[in-house]
C-alpha positions as CSV (number, residue, x, y, z in Angstrom):
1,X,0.0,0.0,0.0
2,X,1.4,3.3,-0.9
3,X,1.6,6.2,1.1
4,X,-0.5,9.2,0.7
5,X,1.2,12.3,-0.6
6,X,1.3,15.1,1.9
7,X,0.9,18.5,0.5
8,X,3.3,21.2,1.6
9,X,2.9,24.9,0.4
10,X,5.5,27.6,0.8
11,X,5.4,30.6,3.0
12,X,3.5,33.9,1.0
13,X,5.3,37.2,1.0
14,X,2.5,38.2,3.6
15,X,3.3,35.1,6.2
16,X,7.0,36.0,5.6
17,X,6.3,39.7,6.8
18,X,4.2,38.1,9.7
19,X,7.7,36.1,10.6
20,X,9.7,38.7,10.2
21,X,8.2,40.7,12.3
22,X,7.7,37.9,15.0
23,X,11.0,37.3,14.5
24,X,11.9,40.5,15.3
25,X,10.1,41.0,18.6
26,X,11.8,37.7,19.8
27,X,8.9,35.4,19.6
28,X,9.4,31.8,19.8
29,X,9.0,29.6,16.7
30,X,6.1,27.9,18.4
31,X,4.2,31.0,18.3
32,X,5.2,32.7,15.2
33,X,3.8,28.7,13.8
34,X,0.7,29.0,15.4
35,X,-0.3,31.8,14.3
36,X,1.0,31.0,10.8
37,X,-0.6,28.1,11.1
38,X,2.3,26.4,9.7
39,X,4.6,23.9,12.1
40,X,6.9,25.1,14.3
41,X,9.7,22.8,12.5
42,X,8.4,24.9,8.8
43,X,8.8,28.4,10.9
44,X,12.6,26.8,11.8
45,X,13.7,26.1,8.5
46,X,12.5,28.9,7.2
47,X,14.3,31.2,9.5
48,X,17.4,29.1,9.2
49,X,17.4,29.8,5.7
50,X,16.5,33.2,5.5
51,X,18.5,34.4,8.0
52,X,21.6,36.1,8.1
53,X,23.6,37.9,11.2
54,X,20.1,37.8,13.1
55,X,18.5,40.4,10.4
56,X,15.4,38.1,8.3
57,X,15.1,38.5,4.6
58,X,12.1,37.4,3.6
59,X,13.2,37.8,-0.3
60,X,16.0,35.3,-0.2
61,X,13.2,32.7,0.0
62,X,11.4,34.2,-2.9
63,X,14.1,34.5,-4.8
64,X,15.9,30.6,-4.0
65,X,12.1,29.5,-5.2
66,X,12.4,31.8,-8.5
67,X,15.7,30.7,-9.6
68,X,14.5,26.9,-8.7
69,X,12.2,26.6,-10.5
70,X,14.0,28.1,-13.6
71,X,16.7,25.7,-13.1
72,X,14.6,22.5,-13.0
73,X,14.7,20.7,-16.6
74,X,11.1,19.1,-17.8
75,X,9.5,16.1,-16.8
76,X,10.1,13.6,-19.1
77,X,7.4,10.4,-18.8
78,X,8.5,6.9,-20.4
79,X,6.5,6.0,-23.2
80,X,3.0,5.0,-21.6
């Protein structure tokens, strides 16, 4: 039996204001999730990755996601 697919969806320019922000006023992950509703692990990450020296860009995720995406080559499917 296979298992189901989760579905993830990135943070919006609007929830990445809402975390920096947060951020900024020193709240804990766990909060800046819940209100996000995202997890707290999601909140992490995206921190981690967007942060540099302390200061939270929330365009460096935008961007990584842009350039992604561009940089991906096409599905290719076997002949069906």
């Amino acid at each position: 039996m296979a298992t189901p697919r989760r579905h993830f969806t990135h943070f919006t320019l609007a929830e990445r204001e809402i975390l920096r922000r947060m951020h900024y006023r020193n709240a804990s992950c766990i909060e800046i999730a819940h209100v996000l509703g995202k997890s707290r692990t999601s909140v992490w990450r995206e921190l981690k990755r967007n942060t540099n020296e302390g200061e939270f860009y929330q365009l460096f995720g935008k961007v990584a996601a842009s350039v992604s995406a561009n940089n991906r080559s096409p599905i290719r499917y076997a002949n069906l």
